[in-house]
C-alpha angles and dihedrals in degrees: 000000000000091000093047090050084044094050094045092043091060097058093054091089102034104177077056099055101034090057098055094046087049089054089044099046092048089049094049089039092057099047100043084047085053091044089050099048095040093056107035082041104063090031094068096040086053094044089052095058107045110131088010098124096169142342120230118203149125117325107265139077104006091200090047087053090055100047100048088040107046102015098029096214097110139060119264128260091231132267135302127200119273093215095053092039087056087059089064092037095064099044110124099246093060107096093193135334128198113204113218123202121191129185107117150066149203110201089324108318122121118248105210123187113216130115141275093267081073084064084055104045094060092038087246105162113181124244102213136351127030141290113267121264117156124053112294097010114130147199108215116211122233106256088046096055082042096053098033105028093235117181140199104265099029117130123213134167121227132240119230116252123358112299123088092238093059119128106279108242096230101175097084127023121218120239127210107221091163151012121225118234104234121263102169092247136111092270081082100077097037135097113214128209136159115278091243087059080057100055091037095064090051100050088043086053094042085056094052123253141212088054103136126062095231091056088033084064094045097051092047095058097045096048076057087051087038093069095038085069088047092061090043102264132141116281146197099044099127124169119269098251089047090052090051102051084041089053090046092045099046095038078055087053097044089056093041109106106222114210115230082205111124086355123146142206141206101226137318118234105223130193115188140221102233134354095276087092090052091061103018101042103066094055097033084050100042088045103049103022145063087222122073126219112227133192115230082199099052095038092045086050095063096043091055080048091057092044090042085072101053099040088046080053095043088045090049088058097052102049083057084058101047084045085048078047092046088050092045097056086045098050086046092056097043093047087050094054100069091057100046107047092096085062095044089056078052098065097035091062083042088064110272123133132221095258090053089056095047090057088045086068096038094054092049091059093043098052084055090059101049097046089054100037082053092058097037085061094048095044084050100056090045085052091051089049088048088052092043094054092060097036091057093045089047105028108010099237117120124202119217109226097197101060116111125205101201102190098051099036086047089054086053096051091055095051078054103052087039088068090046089063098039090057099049092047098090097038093042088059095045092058087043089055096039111131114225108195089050090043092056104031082064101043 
């Protein structure tokens, strides 16, 4: 009965009401956003590391090389040399390294020549098909089938560099011989291939392409088939002249030997036996090499520690406006109380007691805060799926809007109920000590 008085008495002064639930919504909003995106954040960054012990690439940015090379968001700091980098690879305190060569795209999504311990490292098991084996056959990550609707058996042709609009490389088609289950990690939005498939492309392209009539027609078609996947059709239904000439070309490229000589690579991922790499492997790189070691841990650390900034200052802000919002329930109380202590005296000669009417007034406040407390938490995860839709297109990491972390959000209902309570406190005690023979005889 109390609850049901105290609901309907907030909404007698709705601009009131509405404002405070406004300031209280945007307060809880921007720090479960910050709490989200703190924890899935780093979660991911972490997830994406583990037995990365250091990242060997080409000298320059170190937290570029990181990025580009572990976490593929990032350009990368430029090539080394595959033969040189072997060297390193083969030391005896390396437990295992995975080479990485970049240089082409599908829609936008990185291909990335490796091999299938790459697979490994990140526990991606494939859902149908098989691991790639021969040149220009390809493992499809999850997000990417899903997207794209990718299948076992489809043909594409790859676009130079990073960006979508690049020059389609129309001299080999790739083949999916496999889809990746999903991990959560960035090995689903990218397209793997073998290294050789890599430097093939490249040679092929160096040489010149589209050069005969017969392949002039294929490409053609496929560069047709090409932009159907882009606006979301079905794809890989060539003709069957096409598909024959496709079969004889790429059969020609899975025989072809392709020599490491002169090669080069974009980094090697290296995990190490024991904690002497750690310590030994920057300064003996950097001194005798062209290329540079750098630690994920150490680079990721100092990027927490420059967000850290930014998301201490966001979550200061928000605190002030759940403390404005805070003010705001408590002026509107106060100002109501004037006005209804003559109803309050009412319902003290009707039979309620002084504690009824100071939890009249609590609850009030309360209700404020969980209302807005309630909507603070739905407008923040919108905000976070908002955020999740351009990072993944940009960056390929997605947010999940639906995790909760308990202990953090919990923490954050009881400071707002705190001020809830806080707010309610003055104006409580005023209706507990009203005086109702004075009240009325005045009135």
């Amino acid at each position: 009965m109390i609850t049901k008085i105290a609901w309907k008495n907030i909404w007698f002064k709705p601009l009131n009401t509405a404002l405070s639930i406004i300031l209280l919504t945007a307060s809880v909003a921007i720090i479960t956003l910050l709490i989200l995106l703190d924890e899935q954040f780093e979660k991911k960054f972490n997830s994406n590391i583990d037995g990365i012990d250091m990242v060997l690439g080409a000298q320059g940015s170190p937290l570029q090389l990181i990025l580009s090379s572990v976490y593929q968001v990032d350009a990368p700091t430029g090539n080394i040399d595959y033969a040189e980098a072997k060297t390193w690879m083969h030391s005896p305190m390396v437990k295992s390294a995975i080479p990485l060569a970049f240089g082409d795209n599908y829609l936008g999504y990185r291909i990335v020549g490796t091999t299938p311990e790459y697979l490994t490292k990140y526990g991606a098991a494939l859902n149908e098909g098989k691991v790639f084996d021969k040149n220009f056959e390809v493992v499809v990550g999850s997000a990417i089938a899903q997207k794209l609707g990718v299948k076992v058996g489809d043909k594409f042709f790859g676009s130079h560099g990073d960006a979508a609009e690049g020059e389609l490389h129309e001299d080999h088609a790739y083949h999916v011989t496999g889809i990746a289950a999903p991990t959560g990690k960035v090995v689903d939005n990218l397209i793997l291939c073998n290294v050789p498939s890599v430097w093939a492309m490249h040679d092929h392209g160096e040489e010149g392409h589209g050069e005969s009539a017969e392949g002039g027609d294929y490409h053609e078609h496929e560069g047709h088939n090409h932009e159907a996947v882009a606006n979301g059709e079905a794809h890989g239904h060539e003709g069957h002249d096409h598909d024959a000439h496709a079969e004889s070309e790429e059969h020609h490229d899975h025989e072809e030997v392709i020599s490491e000589e002169g090669k080069e690579i974009t980094a090697v991922l290296i995990q190490f036996r024991g904690k002497m790499g750690f310590i030994t492997w920057p300064r003996l790189v950097a001194q005798n090499t062209k290329m540079q070691a750098a630690s994920p841990a150490r680079e990721i650390n100092r990027l927490f520690t420059l967000f850290g900034i930014g998301l201490d200052a966001l979550q200061y802000l928000a605190y002030g406006i759940m403390l404005i919002s805070g003010i705001s329930i408590f002026i509107a109380l106060y100002n109501t109380l004037k006005e209804r202590k003559y109803e309050f005296a009412l319902l003290r000669v009707n039979g309620a007691s002084r504690l009824q009417l100071l939890l009249l007034v609590l609850i009030e406040s309360l209700l404020l805060c969980i209302t807005g407390f309630v909507f603070g938490t739905i407008v923040g995860r919108v905000a976070l799926s908002l955020i999740s839709g351009s990072s993944e297109s940009e960056f390929k990491i997605s947010f999940n809007p639906l995790e909760f972390v308990w202990e953090k959000e919990g923490y954050l209902l009881g400071l707002t109920i705190f001020v809830g309570i806080l707010a309610a406190v003055i104006p409580a005690v005023k209706a507990y000590s009203l005086n109702i023979s004075k009240t009325l005889a005045n009135a």
